[in-house]
C-alpha positions in Angstrom: 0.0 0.0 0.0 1.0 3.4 -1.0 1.1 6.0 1.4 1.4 9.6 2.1 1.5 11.7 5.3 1.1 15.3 4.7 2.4 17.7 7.4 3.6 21.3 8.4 5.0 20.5 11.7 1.7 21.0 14.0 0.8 19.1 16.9 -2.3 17.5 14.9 0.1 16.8 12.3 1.9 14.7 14.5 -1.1 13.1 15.8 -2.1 12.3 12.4 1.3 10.8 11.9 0.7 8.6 14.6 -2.7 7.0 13.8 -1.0 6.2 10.6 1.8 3.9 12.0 -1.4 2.2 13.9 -2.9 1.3 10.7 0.5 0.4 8.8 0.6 -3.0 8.4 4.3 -4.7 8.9 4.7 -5.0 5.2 3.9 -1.2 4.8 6.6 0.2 7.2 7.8 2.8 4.4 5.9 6.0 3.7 6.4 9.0 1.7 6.3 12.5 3.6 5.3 15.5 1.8 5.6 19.1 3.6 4.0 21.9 1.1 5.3 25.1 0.7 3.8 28.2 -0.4 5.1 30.0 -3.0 6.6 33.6 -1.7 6.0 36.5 -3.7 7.0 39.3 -1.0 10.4 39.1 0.2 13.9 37.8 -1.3 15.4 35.1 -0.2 12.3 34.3 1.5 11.6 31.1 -0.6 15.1 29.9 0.8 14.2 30.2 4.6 10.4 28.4 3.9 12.8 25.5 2.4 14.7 25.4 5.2 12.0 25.6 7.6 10.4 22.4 5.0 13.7 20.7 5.7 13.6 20.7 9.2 10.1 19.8 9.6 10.8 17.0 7.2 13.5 15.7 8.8 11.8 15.9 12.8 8.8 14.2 11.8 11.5 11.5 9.7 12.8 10.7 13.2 9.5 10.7 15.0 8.3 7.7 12.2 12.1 5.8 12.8 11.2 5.4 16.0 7.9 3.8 15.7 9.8 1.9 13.2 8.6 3.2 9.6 11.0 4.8 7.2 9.9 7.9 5.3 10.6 9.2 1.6 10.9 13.3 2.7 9.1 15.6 -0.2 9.2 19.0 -0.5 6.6 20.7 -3.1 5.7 24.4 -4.1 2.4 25.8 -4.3 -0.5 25.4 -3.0 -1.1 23.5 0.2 -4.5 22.2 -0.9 -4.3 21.7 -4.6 -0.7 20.1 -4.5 -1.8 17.8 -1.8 -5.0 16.9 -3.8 -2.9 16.3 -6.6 -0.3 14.5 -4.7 -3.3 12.3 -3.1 -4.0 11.1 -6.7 -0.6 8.7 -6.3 -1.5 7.0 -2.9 -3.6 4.3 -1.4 -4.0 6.3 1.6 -3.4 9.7 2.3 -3.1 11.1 5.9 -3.5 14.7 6.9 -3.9 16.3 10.3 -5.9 18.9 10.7 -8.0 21.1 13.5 -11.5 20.5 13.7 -13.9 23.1 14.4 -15.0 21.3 16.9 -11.0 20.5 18.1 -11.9 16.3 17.3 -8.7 14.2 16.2 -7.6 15.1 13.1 -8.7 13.5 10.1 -7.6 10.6 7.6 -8.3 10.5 4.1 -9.1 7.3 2.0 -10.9 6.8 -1.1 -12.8 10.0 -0.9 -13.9 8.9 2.5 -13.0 10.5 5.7 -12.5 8.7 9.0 -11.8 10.3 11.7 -8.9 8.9 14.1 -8.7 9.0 17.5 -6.1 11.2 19.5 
């Protein structure tokens, strides 16, 4: 199974992150991890620093997954959060994203156009 955990470094991200290792099967221990970045049109050299920032998330939420023993494919994308995650989406079996309720519920998990929510 192909999958794909969306995140920006947030708590619920993380949360999200976590009810996906639960649902992993052994044979699925490897993931791809996407962090979206929006595209900068005010300052210079701003693109750079949002890369960096990418990077880092990428790379603590790459050791958070090694330790629950699942290895992760770090992807950094342009644009749009929504639209280049919907696109990205199109690739996977499942597609995990982590996100705030307005009611402040676990966040949410994507799968065939369904959503299930997780618990926290």
């Amino acid at each position: 199974m192909r999958v794909l955990i969306a995140t920006d470094g947030s708590v619920h991200a993380g949360v999200a992150m976590t009810a996906a290792c639960r649902i992993l099967s052994a044979e699925d221990r490897s993931i791809d991890l996407l962090c979206v970045v929006p595209e900068s049109r005010t300052k210079a050299g701003a693109p750079d620093k949002l890369q960096r920032r990418a990077a880092r998330i990428l790379e603590a939420s790459r050791h958070a997954l090694a330790e629950q023993g699942v290895s992760a494919r770090p992807l950094i994308e342009q644009g749009s959060a929504i639209k280049t995650l919907l696109r990205a989406s199109l690739q996977y079996d499942l597609t995990v994203v982590g996100a705030k309720s307005r009611n402040d519920q676990a966040p949410a998990i994507l799968r065939s156009g369904r959503t299930v929510r997780a618990a926290a």
